[in-house]
C-alpha positions in Angstrom: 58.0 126.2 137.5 58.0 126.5 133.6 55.2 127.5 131.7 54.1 125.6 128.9 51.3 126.7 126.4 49.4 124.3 124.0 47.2 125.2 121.5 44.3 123.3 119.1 42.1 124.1 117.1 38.5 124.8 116.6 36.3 121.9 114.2 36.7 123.1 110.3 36.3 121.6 106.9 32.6 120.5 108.1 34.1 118.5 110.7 31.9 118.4 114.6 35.0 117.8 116.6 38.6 118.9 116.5 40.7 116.0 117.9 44.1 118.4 118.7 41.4 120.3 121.2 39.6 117.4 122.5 42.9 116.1 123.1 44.2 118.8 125.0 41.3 119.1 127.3 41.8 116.1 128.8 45.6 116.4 129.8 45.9 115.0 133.5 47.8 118.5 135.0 48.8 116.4 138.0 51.2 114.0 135.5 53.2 117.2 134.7 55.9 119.6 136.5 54.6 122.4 134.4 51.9 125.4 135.1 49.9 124.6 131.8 48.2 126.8 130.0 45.4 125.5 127.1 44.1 127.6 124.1 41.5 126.8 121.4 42.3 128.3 118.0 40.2 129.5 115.4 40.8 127.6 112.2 41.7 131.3 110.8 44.6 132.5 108.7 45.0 135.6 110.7 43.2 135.5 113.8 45.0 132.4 114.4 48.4 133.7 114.6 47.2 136.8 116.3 45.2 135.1 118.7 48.5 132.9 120.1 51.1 135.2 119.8 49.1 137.9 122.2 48.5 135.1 124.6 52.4 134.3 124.4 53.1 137.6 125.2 50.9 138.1 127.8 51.9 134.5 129.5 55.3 134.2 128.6 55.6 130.4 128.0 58.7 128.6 128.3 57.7 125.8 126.0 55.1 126.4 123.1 53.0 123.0 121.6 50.8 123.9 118.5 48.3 121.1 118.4 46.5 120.4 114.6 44.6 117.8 112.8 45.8 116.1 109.8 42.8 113.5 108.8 44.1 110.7 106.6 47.6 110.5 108.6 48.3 107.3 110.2 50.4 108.7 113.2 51.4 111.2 115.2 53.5 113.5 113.5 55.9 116.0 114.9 56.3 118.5 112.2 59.9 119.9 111.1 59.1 122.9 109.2 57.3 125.6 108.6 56.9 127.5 105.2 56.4 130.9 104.5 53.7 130.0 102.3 50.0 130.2 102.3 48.0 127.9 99.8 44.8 126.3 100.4 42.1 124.8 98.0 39.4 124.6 100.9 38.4 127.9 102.5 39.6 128.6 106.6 36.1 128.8 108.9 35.8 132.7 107.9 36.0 131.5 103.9 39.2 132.9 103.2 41.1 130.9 100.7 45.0 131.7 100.2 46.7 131.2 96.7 50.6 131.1 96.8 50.2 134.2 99.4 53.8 134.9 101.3 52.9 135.0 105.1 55.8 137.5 105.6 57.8 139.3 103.4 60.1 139.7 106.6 60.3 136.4 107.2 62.9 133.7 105.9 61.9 131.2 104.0 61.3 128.6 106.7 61.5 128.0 110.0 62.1 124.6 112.0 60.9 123.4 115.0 63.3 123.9 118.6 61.1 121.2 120.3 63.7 118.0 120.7 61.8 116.3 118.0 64.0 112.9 117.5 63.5 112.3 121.7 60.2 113.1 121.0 59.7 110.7 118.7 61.9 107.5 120.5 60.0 108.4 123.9 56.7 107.9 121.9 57.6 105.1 119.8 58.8 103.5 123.1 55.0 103.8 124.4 53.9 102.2 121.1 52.3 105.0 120.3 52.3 105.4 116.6 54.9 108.4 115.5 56.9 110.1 113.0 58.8 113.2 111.9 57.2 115.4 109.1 58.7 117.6 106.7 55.9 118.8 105.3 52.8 120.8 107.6 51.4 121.9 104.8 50.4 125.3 103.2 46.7 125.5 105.4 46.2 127.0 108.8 48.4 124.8 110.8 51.8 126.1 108.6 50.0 129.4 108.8 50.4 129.2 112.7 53.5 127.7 113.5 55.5 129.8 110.9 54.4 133.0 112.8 54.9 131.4 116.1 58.6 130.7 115.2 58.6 133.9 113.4 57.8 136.5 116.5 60.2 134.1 118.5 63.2 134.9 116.5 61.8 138.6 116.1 61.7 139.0 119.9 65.2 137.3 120.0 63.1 134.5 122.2 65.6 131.9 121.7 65.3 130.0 124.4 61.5 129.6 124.1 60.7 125.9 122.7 58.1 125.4 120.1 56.5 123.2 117.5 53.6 121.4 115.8 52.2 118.4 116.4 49.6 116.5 114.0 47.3 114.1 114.9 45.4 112.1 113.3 41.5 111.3 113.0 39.5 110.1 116.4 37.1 107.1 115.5 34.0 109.2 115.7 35.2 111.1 112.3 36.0 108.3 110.2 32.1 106.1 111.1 31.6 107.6 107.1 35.3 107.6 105.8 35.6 103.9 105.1 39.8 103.3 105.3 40.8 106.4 106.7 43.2 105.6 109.4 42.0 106.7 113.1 43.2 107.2 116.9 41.8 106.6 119.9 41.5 110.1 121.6 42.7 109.0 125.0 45.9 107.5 123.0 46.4 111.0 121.2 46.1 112.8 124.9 48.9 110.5 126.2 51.1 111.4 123.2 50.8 114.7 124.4 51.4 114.5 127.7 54.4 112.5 126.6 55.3 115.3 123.9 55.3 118.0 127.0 57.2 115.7 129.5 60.1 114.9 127.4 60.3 118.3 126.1 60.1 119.7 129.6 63.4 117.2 130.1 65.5 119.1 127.5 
């Protein structure tokens, strides 16, 4: 039976709740042909990376899902690419605030996704569940993480380990004070995921 490992993070930026944890919490096990493994993330520069690359190495996952939120998106967005760029105008939860910082001066300049991310996509939008594909996951913690994901996966010559980002949005319980910002119902964002894991498990 594959392994599958999927990751979210920790509340930051002030907010009480994290939606890519919640969200993962409640994945039904018994929908999937997978041994799943869960993580929460600190919303960390370093200890983020760190963090999910020892527990890849110590669990060997055959698929890899890095979970984020992206408040103020209006769907589910299955990131491309990752930069080899840190840049943030808001510090991470231990304060630390990159400026135009290389993550790795071994690294290339990018790295994209190996998760199937146009199925993805079809097999979501076919469950009217609102989707698209990103090209941008920013400079923050998120790009941080899936940059060295990909990064020690093509270091360890672990090509045939699957892995990518996923964005999701707000959960209505953030956005009571954000009058306009676009939100999803958590139960919604969990059966994106499930989805996300299935049809990658297919490939």
């Amino acid at each position: 039976m594959k392994k599958v490992l999927i990751t979210g993070f920790e509340p930051f930026g002030g907010e009480q709740i994290n939606p890519s944890y919640e969200a993962i919490k409640n994945i039904n096990r018994s929908h999937l042909n997978c041994e799943l493994f869960i993580l929460e993330v600190p919303t960390e520069f370093y200890n983020s990376s760190k963090i999910v690359i020892e527990t890849m190495h110590k669990i060997e996952p055959d698929v890899i899902i890095l979970v984020g939120q992206a408040g103020g998106r209006k769907e589910i967005s299955i990131e491309r690419v990752a930069i080899n760029i840190d840049d943030s105008n808001i510090g991470d939860n231990r304060g630390i605030k990159p400026i135009d910082n290389v993550i790795s001066i071994f690294g290339e300049n990018a790295y994209f996704s190996s998760l199937p991310i146009k199925t993805i996509l079809e097999k979501l939008r076919n469950n009217y569940i609102p989707a698209g594909i990103s090209n941008s996951a920013g400079t923050y913690v998120c790009n941080h993480l899936m940059y060295n994901v990909l990064h020690e996966l093509k270091e360890r010559g672990l090509h045939q380990v699957q892995a990518g980002f996923i964005h999701v949005p707000y959960i209505p319980e953030q956005t009571i004070n954000k009058q306009n910002l676009f939100s999803l119902d958590l139960n919604v964002i969990t059966k994106a995921l499930e989805i996300i894991i299935e049809t990658t498990l297919n490939q």
